[in-house]
N, C-alpha and C positions, 0 to 999 in steps of 0.2 A: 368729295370735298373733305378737306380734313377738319380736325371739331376747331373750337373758334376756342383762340390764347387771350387772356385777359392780363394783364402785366398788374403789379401794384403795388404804388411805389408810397412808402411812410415816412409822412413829416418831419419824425421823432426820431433821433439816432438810442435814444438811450433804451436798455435791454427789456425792463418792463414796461414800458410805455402800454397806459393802455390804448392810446391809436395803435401802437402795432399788433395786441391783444383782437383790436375788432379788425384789423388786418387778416390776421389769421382767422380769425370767426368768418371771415367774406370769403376766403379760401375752401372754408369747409363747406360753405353752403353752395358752392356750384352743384349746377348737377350734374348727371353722366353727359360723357362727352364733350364737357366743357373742361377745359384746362385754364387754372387761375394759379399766377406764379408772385408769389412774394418775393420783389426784388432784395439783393443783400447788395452792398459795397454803393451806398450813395455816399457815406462820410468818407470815402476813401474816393471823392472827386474832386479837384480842387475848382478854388471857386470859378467862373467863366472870366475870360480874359482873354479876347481877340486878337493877341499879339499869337496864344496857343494854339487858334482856332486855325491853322493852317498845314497845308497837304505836309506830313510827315511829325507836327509836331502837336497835336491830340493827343492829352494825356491817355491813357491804356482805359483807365477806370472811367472816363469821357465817352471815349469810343465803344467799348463795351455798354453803357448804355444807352447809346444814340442806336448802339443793334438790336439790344433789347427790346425798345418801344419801337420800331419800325418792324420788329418780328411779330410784334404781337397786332391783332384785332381792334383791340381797345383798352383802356390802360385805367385805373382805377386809382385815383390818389385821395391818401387819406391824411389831411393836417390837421394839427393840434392849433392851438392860436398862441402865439407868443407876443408879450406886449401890440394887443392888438391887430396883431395881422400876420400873416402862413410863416411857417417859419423859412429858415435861411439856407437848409437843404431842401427842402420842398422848391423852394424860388430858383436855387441853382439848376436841378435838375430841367425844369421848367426853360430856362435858358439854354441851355448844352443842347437840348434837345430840341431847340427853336429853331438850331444853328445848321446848314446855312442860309441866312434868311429869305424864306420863299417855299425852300425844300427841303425843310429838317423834320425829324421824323414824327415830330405831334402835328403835321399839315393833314387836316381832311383826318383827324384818326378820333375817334369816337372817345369821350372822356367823360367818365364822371366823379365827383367831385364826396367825399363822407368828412365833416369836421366832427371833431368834438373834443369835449373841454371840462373843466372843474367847475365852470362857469353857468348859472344856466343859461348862456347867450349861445351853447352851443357854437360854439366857434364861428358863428357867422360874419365874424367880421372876414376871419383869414379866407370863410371861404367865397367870400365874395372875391376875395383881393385875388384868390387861385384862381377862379372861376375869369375874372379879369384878367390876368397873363393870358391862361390859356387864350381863351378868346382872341387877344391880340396875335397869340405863336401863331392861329391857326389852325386850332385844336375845333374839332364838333364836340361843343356842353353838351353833354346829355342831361338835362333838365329832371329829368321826370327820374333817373338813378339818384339824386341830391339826397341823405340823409345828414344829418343832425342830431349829434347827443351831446344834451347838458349834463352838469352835476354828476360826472362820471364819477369825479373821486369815492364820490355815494353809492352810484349805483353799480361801480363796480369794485369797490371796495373789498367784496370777499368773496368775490367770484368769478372766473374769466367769462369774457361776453359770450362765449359759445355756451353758456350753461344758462343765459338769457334770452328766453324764447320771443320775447316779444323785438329785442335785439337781432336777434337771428333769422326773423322772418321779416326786417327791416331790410337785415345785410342781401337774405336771399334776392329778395325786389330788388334791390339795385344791381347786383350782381344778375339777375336776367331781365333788365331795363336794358344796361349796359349791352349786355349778349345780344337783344332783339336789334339793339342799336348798328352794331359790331358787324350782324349779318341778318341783313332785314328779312330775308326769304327762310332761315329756320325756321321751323315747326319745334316749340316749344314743347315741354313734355308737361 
């Protein structure tokens, strides 16, 4: 059996975002033999529009991630909250990858859900609202991978989250929630 691919796709296009900070902190804490890949090129999808969505005319950066998340196990999205709710590449993605309805590649595929924010509301609003697409795509919530961090601007302020232990054995649980999810019959280490 080969080890189990975790995908994972960030909210936030912009370069230091710390969602994509505790992105990579989720990356590092798989353990052996699990493979977790930080997706690149979401802002370079344009937005969904049905007229695209047909045999031959799939933008490339579309298609490329509709391959992505069907290659992978399970898929691990991380949004920030914008004016209240996931933002607007997170929701795209979310779509493209819904497409075509019934058999797009988040059907039946193991998801969970990390918000977080400046706020101390922890992002809970967007990630109800993610949490809801999915739900609707098709997607299995993995409930029990769910974290939440508030008041990041603070607490991560002068330090990337991988240098935050109580962060990092946050991210690690989701990240082997996720994986137990992903392939229920692995023996964890």
């Amino acid at each position: 059996m080969s080890q189990p691919r975790i995908l994972a796709l960030v909210g936030s296009l912009r370069a230091e975002s710390i969602n994509r900070k505790l992105a990579e902190a989720a990356v590092q804490t798989a353990r052996d033999g699990v493979e977790v890949t930080l997706y690149e090129g979401l802002g370079d999808i344009p937005f969904y529009n049905e007229d695209l969505d047909v045999p031959g005319a799939v933008p490339a950066a579309a298609q490329a991630l509709r391959d992505a998340v069907a290659a992978a196990d399970g898929l691990l999205l991380v949004t920030p909250e914008y004016n209240g709710t996931t933002t607007a590449v997170l929701k795209n993605a979310i779509d493209w990858t819904s497409r075509p309805y019934g058999a797009g590649a988040l059907r039946d595929l193991p998801v969970a859900v990390l918000s977080a924010s400046i706020s101390p509301n922890a992002a809970k609003w967007a990630h109800g609202d993610t949490v809801k697409a999915l739900g609707v795509a098709g997607a299995k919530v993995v409930e029990s991978a769910h974290v939440h961090f508030g008041a990041i601007g603070e607490r991560f302020a002068d330090a990337h989250p991988r240098e935050d232990a109580e962060a990092l054995a946050q991210l690690a649980g989701a990240v082997a929630e996720l994986v137990a999810a992903a392939r229920p019959g692995l023996v964890s280490a």
